[in-house]
C-alpha positions in Angstrom: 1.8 32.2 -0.8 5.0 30.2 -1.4 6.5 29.4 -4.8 8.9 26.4 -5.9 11.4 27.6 -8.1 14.4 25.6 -9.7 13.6 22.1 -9.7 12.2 19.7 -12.4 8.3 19.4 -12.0 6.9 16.2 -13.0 3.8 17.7 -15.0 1.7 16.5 -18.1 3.7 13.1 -18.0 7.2 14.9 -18.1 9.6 16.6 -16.3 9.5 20.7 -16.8 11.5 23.1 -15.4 8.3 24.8 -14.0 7.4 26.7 -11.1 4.6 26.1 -8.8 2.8 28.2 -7.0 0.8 27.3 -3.8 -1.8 29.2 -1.5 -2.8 27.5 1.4 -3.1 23.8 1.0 -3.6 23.7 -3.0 -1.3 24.1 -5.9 -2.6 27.2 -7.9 -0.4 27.7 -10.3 2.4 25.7 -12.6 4.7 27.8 -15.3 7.0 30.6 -14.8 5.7 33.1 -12.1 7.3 36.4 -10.2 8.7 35.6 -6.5 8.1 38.9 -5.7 6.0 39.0 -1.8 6.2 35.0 -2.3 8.1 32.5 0.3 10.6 30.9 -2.3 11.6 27.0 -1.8 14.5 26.5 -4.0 14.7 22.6 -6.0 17.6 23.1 -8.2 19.4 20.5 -8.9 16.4 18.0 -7.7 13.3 16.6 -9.2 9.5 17.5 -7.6 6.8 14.3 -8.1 3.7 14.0 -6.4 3.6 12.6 -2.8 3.3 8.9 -3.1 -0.2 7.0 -1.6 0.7 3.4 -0.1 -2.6 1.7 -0.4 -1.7 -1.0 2.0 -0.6 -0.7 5.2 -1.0 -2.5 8.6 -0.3 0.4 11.5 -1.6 -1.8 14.3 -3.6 1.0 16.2 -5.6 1.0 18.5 -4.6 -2.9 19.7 -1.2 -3.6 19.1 0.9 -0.7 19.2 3.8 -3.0 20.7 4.2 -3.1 16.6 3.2 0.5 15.3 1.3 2.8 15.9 0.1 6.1 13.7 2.7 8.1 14.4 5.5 6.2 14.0 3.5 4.5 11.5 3.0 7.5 9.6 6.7 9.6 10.0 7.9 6.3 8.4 5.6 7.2 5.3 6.4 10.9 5.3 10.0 10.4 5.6 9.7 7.9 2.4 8.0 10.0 0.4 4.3 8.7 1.1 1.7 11.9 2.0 -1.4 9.2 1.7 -1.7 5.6 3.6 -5.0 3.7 3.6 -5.1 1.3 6.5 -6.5 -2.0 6.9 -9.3 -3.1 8.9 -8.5 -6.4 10.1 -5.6 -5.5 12.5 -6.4 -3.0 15.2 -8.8 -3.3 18.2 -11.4 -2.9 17.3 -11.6 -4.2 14.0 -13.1 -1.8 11.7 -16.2 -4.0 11.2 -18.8 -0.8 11.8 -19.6 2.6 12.4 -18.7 2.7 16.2 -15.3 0.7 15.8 -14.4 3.1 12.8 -14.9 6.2 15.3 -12.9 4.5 17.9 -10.1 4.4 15.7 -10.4 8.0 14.4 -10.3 9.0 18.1 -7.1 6.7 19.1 -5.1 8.3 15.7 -6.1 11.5 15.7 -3.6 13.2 17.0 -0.7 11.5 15.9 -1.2 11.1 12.6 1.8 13.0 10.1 0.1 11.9 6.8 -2.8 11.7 5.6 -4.9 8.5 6.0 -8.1 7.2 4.3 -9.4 3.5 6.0 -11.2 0.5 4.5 -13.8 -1.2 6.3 -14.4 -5.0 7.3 -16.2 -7.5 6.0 -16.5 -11.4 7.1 -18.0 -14.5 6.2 -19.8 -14.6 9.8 -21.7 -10.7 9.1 -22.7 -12.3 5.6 -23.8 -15.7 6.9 -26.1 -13.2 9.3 -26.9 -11.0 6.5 -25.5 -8.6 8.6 -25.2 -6.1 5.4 -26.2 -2.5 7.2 -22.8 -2.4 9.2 -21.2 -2.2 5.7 -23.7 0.2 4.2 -23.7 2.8 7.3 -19.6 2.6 6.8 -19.7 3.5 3.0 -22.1 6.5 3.9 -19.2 7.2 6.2 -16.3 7.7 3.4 -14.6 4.5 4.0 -12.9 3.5 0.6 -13.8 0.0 0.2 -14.3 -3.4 2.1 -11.1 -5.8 3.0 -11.8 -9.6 2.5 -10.1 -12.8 2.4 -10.0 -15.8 0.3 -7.5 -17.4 3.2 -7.4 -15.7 6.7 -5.1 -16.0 9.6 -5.8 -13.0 11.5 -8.1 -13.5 14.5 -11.7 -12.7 14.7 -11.5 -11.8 11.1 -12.7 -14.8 9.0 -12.5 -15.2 5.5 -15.5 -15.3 2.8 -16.3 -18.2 0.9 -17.2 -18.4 -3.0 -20.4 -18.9 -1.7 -20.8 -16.1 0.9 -18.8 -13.6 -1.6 -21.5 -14.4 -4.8 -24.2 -13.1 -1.6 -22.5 -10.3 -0.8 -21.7 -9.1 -4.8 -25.5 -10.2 -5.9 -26.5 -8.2 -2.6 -24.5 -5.2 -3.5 -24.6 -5.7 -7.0 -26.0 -2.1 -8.6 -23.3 -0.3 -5.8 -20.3 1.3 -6.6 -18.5 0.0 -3.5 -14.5 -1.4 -3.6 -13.6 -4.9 -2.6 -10.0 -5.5 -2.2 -9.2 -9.2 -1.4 -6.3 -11.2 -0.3 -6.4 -13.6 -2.8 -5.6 -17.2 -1.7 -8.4 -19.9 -2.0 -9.1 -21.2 1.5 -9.6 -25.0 0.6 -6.0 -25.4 -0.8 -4.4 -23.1 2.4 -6.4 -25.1 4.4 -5.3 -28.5 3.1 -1.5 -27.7 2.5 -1.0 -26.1 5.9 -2.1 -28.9 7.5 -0.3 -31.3 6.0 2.8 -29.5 6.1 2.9 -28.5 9.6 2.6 -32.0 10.2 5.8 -33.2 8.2 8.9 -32.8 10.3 11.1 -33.4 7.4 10.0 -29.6 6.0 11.2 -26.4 7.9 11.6 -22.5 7.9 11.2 -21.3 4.7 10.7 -24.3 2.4 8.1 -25.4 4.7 5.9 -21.9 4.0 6.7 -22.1 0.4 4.8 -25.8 0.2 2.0 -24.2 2.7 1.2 -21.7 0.5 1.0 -22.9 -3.2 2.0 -20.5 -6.0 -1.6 -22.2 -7.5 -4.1 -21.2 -4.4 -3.2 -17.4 -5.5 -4.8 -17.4 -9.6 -7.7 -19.9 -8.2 -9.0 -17.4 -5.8 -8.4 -14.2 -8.7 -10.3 -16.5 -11.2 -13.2 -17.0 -8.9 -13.6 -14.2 -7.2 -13.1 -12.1 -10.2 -16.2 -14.4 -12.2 -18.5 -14.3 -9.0 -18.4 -9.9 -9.3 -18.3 -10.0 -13.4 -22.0 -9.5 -13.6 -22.4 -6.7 -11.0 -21.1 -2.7 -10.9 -19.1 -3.3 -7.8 -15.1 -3.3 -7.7 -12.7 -5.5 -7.2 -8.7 -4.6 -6.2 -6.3 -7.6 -5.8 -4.1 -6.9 -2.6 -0.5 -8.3 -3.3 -0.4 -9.8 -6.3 2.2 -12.5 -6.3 2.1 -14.7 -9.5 2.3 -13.7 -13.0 -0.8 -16.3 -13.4 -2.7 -13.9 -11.3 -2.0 -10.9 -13.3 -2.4 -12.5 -16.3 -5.7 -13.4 -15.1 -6.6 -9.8 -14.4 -5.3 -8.7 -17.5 -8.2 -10.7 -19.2 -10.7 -9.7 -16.7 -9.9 -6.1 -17.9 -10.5 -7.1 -21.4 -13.8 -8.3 -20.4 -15.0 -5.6 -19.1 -14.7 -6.4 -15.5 -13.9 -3.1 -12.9 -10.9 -5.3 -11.7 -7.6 -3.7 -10.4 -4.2 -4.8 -8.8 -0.9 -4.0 -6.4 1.9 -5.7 -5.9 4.2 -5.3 -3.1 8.1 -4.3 -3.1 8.9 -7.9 -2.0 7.6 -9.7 -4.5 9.0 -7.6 -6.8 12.4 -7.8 -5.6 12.9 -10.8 -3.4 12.6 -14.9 -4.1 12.2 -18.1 -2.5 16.3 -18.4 -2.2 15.5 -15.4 0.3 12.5 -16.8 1.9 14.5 -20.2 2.3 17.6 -17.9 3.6 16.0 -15.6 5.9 12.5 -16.8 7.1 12.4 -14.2 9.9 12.8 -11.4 8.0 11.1 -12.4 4.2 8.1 -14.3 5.5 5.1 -13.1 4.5 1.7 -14.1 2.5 1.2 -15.3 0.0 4.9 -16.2 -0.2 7.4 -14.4 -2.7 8.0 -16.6 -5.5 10.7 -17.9 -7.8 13.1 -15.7 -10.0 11.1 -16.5 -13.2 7.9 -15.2 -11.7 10.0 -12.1 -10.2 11.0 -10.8 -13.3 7.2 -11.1 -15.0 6.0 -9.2 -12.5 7.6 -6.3 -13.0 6.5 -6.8 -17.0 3.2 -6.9 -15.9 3.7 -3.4 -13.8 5.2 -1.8 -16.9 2.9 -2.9 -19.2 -0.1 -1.4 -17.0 -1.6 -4.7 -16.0 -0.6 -4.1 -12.5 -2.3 -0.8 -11.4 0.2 0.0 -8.3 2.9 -0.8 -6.0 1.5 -1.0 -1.9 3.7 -1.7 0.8 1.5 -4.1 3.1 3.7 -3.0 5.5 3.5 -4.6 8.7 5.8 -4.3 11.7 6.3 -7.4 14.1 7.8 -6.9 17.3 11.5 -8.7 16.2 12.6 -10.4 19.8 9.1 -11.8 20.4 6.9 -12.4 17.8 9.6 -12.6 14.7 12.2 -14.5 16.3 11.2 -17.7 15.9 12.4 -21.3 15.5 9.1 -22.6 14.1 8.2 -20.9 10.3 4.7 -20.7 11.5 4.9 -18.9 14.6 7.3 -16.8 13.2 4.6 -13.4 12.9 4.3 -13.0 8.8 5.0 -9.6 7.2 7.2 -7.1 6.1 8.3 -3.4 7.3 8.5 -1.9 4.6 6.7 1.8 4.9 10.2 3.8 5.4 11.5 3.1 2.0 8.5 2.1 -0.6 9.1 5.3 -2.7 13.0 5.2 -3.2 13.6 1.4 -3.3 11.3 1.7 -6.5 12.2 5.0 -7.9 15.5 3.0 -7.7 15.2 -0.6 -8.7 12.4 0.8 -11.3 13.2 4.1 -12.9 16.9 4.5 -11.9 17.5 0.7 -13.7 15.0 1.1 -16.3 12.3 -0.8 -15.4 9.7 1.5 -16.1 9.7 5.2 -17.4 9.1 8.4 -14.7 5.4 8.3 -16.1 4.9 4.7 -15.1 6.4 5.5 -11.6 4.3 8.2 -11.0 1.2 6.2 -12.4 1.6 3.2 -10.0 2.6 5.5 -6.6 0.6 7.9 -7.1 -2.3 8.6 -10.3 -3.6 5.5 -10.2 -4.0 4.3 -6.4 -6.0 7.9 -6.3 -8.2 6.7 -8.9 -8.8 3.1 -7.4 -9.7 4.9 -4.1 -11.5 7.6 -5.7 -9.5 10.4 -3.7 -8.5 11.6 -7.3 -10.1 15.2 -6.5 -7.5 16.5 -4.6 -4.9 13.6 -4.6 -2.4 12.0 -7.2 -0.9 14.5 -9.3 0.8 18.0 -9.8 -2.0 19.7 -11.0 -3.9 23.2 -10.5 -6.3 22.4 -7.8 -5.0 19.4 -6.0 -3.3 19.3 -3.0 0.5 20.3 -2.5 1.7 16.9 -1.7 4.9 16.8 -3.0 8.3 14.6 -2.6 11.8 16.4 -3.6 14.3 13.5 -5.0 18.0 14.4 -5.4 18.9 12.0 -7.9 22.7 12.6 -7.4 22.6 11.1 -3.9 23.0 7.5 -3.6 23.1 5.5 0.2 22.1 2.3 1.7 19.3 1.3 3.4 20.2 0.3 7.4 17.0 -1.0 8.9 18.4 0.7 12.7 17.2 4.4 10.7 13.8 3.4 10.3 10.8 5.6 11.6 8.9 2.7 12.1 9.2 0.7 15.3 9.6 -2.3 12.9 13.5 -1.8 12.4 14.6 -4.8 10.5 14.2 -5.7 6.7 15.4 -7.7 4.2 16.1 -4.9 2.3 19.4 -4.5 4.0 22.5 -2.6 2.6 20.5 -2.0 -0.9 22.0 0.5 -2.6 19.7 3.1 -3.7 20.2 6.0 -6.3 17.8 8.9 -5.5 17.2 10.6 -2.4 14.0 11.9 -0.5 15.4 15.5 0.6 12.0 17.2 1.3 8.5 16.0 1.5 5.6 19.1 1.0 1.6 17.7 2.5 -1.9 20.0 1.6 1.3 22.9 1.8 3.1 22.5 4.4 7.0 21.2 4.6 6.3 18.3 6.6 9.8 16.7 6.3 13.2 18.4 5.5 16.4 15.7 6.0 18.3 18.4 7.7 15.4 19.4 9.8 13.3 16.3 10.6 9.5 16.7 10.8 8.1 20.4 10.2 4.7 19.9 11.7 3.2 18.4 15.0 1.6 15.0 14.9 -2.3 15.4 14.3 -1.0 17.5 11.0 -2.3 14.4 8.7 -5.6 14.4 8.6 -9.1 11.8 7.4 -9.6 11.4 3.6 -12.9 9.9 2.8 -14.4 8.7 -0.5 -15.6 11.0 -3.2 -19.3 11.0 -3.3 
């Protein structure tokens, strides 16, 4: 049995100068307990919170492990203070588009995994033009925690649903309990304005992706998708959120009654076109970040609890061959971001007042266990739950240098940011996984599957 003595516990929405006890993978006890026969961790002088869960993540295995793979994939999220990833279906070989593909992935990741995982499955417009519904329904019974679709797609072999093939599939599905999250951009304006922009000369690098995908094409799709699964029990998550249109569509959605939820990245939170138009290698992603304006009402919307949770959508291009390019559209779009999710907003949102401790733990944590329904054992310090759990010095500040990363994707545009509050020790289902003295505690296969609660 060990026992964490000294720190401040983040429990019941506060911070307690509590103990916690923990047996095997669980947390049995929090209050004031004997050390006596018990392995003692001392946290004085730092704060405990639970392990954060990055809902959003691109690791790139099996298929294209030139970019990540699930080990460095997930030591990246461990060393940030992430014990939970989920991982998308639409960028590995195979995609996860049925039962066999999701097995071949489990058996590829295995054994290098250092935090836990959970996976969504695929769905595209070609398996619901085919009807092709008992791939999807043979994956739920599997644990999978929801379906990835896309209003606008770009990756390969993985096409996008339109309003018409979505109202099938929700009508369809329509008494299930199953998650769609969606990358909301409506195909007919992506389709129209990157067409027409690739083929004026006059527009380049980062200007030139700002006019191919239009602030507009991102509440569009959220208004229609959002009205097409209204009437059913399925639902919905909005990957990425970018405009404060968007979330002020969700929030009215909510009121209505709809199961409608949202994340927002780091980036959009943090960056703007001026960096987009200044760096296009390093800050091009989609949808696109936005203006200064829309920045700053996006982190409004996060406090006020209209936007459920902060994701990473990390994804790790290979720099000198697939980032490094002249022309903004063959320049490969997305962000590493996985190595420093949890401090970059414990920093920019509790250590500057964004948002309170609570809210923090809410969006990293509470609430992403909730939308996935891993809530049993994940999300919080609580009797019960797992012993995931991320010690932060808040007297340490440093800067973050891409070159440190865990992930093979060592570049951001998160360069030199200061950050107050330090990941020092990182605790998964018991175990120290990650000491920043020591490295990694346990041998990669450590993280293991989490499915769906039945």
């Amino acid at each position: 049995m060990k026992i964490i003595i000294g720190g401040m516990i983040y429990y019941n929405g506060k911070l307690e100068n509590f103990d916690i006890l923990i047996e095997k993978e669980s947390i049995i006890g929090i209050g004031r307990f004997s050390t006596e026969g018990k392995e003692i961790i001392d946290a004085t002088g730092l704060i405990v919170l639970p392990g954060g869960i990055d809902m959003h993540v691109h690791f790139n295995d099996p298929g294209f492990t030139h970019r990540e793979d699930f080990e460095t994939g997930s030591k990246a999220a461990i060393s940030s203070g992430i014990t939970t990833v989920v991982d998308m279906p639409c960028t590995s070989i195979p995609q996860i588009k049925n039962r066999e593909s999701l097995f071949i992935k489990l058996d590829s990741i295995k054994n290098k995994a250092f935090c836990d995982y959970a996976f969504y499955g695929g769905i595209t417009g070609d398996m619901v033009r085919a009807s092709s519904f008992n791939d999807l329904i043979e994956l739920h019974n599997e644990g999978v925690i929801g379906f990835k679709i896309y209003g606008y797609s770009s990756a390969p072999y993985y096409e996008n649903l339109s309003y018409g093939e979505m109202y099938e599939l929700f009508t369809f599905l329509k008494k299930e309990d199953i998650l769609f999250t969606i990358h909301a951009e409506d195909f007919s304006i992506i389709d129209y304005f990157m067409e027409k922009t690739k083929n004026n000369k006059n527009l380049k690098g980062g200007e030139a992706w700002i006019k191919a995908r239009p602030y507009i094409a991102e509440p569009i799709s959220i208004w229609n998708t959002s009205r097409l699964i209204k009437d059913t029990n399925l639902r919905l998550h909005i990957a990425h959120l970018s405009t404060s249109e968007g979330a002020k569509i969700v929030k009215e959605r909510k009121n209505e009654g709809v199961k409608i939820s949202c994340e927002v990245t780091p980036h959009h939170l943090l960056l703007t076109y001026d960096d987009l138009i200044k760096n296009p290698i390093l800050v091009k992603t989609s949808p696109p970040v936005r203006c200064y304006e829309n920045r700053e009402l996006l982190w409004k919307y996060l406090e006020n609890g209209t936007i459920d949770s902060v994701a990473s959508d990390h994804f790790s291009g290979e720099l000198s061959s697939e980032k490094n390019k002249e022309n903004i559209f063959d320049i490969a779009s997305g962000i590493s971001g996985i190595d420093i999710i949890f401090p970059l907003i414990f920093s920019e949102g509790v250590m500057k007042k964004r948002i309170t401790i609570k809210r923090f733990v809410e969006i990293m944590s509470e609430n992403p266990a909730k939308i996935l329904k891993i809530s049993k054992n994940k999300g919080n310090i609580e009797i019960g739950k797992d012993a995931d759990l991320v010690f932060i010095d808040l007297k340490r500040k440093w800067k973050i240098r891409g070159e440190k990363f865990y992930s093979k994707g060592k570049y951001t545009p998160f360069e030199n940011y200061e950050i107050f509050g330090k990941v020092v020790k990182v605790f998964l289902r018991g175990e120290v996984v990650f000491d920043e003295n020591k490295g990694f505690l346990v041998e990669s296969g450590y993280g293991k599957w989490i499915k769906r609660e039945f």
